[in-house]
C-alpha positions as CSV (number, residue, x, y, z in Angstrom):
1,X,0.0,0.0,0.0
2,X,2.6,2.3,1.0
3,X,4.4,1.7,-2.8
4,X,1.4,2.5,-4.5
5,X,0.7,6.1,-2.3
6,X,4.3,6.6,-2.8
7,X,4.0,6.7,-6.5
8,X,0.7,9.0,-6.4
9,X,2.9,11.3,-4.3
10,X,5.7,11.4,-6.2
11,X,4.0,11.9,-8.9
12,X,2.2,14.5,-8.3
13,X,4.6,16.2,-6.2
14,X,5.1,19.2,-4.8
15,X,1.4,19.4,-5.2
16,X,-1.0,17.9,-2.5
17,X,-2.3,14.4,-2.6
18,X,-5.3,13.8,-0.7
19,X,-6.1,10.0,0.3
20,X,-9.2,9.4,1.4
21,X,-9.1,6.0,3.4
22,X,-10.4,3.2,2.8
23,X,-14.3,3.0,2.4
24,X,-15.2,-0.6,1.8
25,X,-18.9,-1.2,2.4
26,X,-19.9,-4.6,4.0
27,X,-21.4,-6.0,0.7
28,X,-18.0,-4.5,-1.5
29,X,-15.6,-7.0,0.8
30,X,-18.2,-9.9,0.8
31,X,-17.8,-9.5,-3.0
32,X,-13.9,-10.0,-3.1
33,X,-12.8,-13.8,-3.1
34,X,-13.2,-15.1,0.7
35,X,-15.1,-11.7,1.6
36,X,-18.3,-13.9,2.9
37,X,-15.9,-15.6,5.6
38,X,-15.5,-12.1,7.3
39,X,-18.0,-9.6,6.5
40,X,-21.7,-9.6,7.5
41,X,-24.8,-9.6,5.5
42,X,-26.0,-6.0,6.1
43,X,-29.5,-4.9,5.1
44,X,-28.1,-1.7,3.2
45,X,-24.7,-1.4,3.5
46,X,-25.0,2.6,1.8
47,X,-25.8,3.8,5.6
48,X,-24.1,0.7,7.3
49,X,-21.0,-0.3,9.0
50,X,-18.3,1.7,6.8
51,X,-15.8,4.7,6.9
52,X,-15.0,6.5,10.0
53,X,-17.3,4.5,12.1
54,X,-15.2,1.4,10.8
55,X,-12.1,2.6,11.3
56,X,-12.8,3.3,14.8
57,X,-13.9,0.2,15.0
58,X,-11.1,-1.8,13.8
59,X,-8.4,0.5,15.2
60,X,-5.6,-2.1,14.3
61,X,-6.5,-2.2,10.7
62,X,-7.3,1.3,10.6
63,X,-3.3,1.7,12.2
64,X,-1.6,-0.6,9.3
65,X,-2.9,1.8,6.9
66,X,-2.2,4.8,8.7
67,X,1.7,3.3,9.0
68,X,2.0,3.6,5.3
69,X,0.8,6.9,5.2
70,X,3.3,7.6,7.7
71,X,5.6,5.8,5.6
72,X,5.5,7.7,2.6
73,X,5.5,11.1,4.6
74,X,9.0,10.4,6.0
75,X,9.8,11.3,2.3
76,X,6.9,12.9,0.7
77,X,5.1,15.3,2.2
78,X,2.8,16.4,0.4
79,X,0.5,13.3,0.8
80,X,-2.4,14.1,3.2
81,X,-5.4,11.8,5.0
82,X,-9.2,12.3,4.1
83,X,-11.5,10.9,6.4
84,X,-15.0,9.3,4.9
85,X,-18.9,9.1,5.9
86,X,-17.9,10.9,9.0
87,X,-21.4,11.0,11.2
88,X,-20.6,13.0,14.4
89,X,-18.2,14.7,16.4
90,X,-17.6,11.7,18.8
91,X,-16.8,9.3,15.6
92,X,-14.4,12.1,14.3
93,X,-12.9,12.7,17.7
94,X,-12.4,8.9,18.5
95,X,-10.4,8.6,15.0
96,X,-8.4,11.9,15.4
97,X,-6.7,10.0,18.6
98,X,-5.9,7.5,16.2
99,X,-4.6,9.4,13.3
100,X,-3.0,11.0,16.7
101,X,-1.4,7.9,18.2
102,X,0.1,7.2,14.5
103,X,2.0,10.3,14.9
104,X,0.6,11.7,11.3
105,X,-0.5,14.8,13.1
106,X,2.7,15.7,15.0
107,X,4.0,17.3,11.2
108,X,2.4,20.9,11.1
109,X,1.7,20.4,7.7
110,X,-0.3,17.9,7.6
111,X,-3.7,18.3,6.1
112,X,-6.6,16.2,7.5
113,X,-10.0,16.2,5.4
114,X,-13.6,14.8,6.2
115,X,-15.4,13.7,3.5
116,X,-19.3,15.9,3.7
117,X,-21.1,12.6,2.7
118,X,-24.0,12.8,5.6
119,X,-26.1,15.8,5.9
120,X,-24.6,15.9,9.5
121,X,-21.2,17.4,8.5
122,X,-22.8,20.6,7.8
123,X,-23.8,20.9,11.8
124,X,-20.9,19.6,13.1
125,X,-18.5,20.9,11.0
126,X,-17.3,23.9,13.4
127,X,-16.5,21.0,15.4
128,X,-14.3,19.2,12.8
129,X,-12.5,22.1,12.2
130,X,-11.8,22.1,16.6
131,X,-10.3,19.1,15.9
132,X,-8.0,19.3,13.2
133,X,-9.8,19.0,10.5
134,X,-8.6,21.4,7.5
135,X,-11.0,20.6,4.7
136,X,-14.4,18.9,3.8
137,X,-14.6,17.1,0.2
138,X,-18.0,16.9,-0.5
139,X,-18.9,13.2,-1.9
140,X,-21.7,14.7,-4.3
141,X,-23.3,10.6,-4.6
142,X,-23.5,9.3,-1.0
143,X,-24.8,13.2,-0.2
144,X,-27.4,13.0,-2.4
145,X,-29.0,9.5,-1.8
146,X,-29.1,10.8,1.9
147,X,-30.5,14.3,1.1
148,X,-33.0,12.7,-1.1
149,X,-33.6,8.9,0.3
150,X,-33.1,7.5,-2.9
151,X,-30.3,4.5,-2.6
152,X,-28.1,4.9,-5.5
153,X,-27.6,1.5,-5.6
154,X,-31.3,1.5,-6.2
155,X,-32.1,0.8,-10.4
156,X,-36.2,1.4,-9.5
157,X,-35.1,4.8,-8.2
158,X,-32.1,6.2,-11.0
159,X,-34.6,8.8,-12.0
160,X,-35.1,10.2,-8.1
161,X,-31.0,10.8,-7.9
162,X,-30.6,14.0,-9.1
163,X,-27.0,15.9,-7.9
164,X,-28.7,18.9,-9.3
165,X,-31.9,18.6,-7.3
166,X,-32.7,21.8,-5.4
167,X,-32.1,20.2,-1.5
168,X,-28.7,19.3,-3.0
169,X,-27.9,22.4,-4.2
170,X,-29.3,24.4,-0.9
171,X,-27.3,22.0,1.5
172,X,-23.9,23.0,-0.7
173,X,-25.2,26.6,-0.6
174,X,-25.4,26.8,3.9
175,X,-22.0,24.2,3.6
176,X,-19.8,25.5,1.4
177,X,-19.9,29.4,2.6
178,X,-19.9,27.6,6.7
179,X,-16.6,26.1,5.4
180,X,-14.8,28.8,4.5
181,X,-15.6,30.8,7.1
182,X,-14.0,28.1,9.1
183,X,-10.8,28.7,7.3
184,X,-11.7,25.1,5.5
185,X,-10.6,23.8,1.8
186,X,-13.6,22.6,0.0
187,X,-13.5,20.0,-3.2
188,X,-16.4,18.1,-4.5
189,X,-15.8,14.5,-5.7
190,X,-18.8,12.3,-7.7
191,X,-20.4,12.6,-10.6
192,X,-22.2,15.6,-9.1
């Protein structure tokens, strides 16, 4: 893992490279050979046990892939750690300790996202930015399923998800602005 970031980083060096961790669902690792053995059946997986919540979770997982962040950061620096489907302020706060206890955040520079995913974020986001956090990406798909209820797994309801549907666009218009004034980068990420 820490080859493959390290060839990203270089690459796009001095520039930043943003890695957003990893954001299995349940039903995405039963898929992969052997997945069954270790992953539960989950009812719908789209609001299920995945991204920060997991990696709180399953601190020692979570901790291998922070050690090849840390890796590649001994030589790169410019390579940087985005959180996903980041719920609350206690789930944020519980995996800043271990992003802490990595030692990722002892470099100044280091730039520590959460991904705006759940309509949540824009509450808690002064929060976030209390605890370290220095941007929000905005995951235009998972946003809008849970903005509009409409699984975009879903085939029956394809013509429901809409990026450009007016709740969408008011959310990214009370987010975006609350960012900034935060001192926050913002990106957006999905087809949106």
């Amino acid at each position: 893992m820490a080859e493959g970031l390290r060839l990203f980083a270089s690459a796009f060096a001095p520039r930043p490279v943003i890695y957003r961790t990893t954001d299995f669902k349940t039903n995405e690792f039963r898929g992969l050979a052997g997945g069954e053995r270790f992953e539960k059946q989950e009812a719908n997986p789209m609001i299920g046990y995945r991204g920060c919540f997991r990696n709180v979770a399953e601190p020692d997982l979570f901790a291998l892939e922070l050690e090849a962040i840390a890796r590649v950061r001994e030589e790169l620096s410019n390579l940087h750690v985005m959180i996903p489907f980041v719920r609350t302020r206690a789930e944020f706060a519980a995996c800043r300790k271990l992003i802490d206890a990595s030692g990722l955040t002892a470099a100044p520079d280091l730039q520590l996202w959460v991904m705006a995913e759940v309509p949540s974020v824009v509450y808690w986001i002064p929060e976030y930015a209390k605890l370290g956090a220095t941007g929000v990406s905005i995951g235009s798909n998972d946003l809008t399923q849970l903005l509009l209820g409409a699984d975009r797994d879903n085939e029956v309801l394809a013509e429901t998800f809409d990026e450009r549907d007016p709740a969408v666009k008011a959310y990214l218009s009370e987010l975006i602005p609350r960012a900034r004034e935060l001192g926050l980068r913002t990106s957006i990420c999905g087809q949106g």
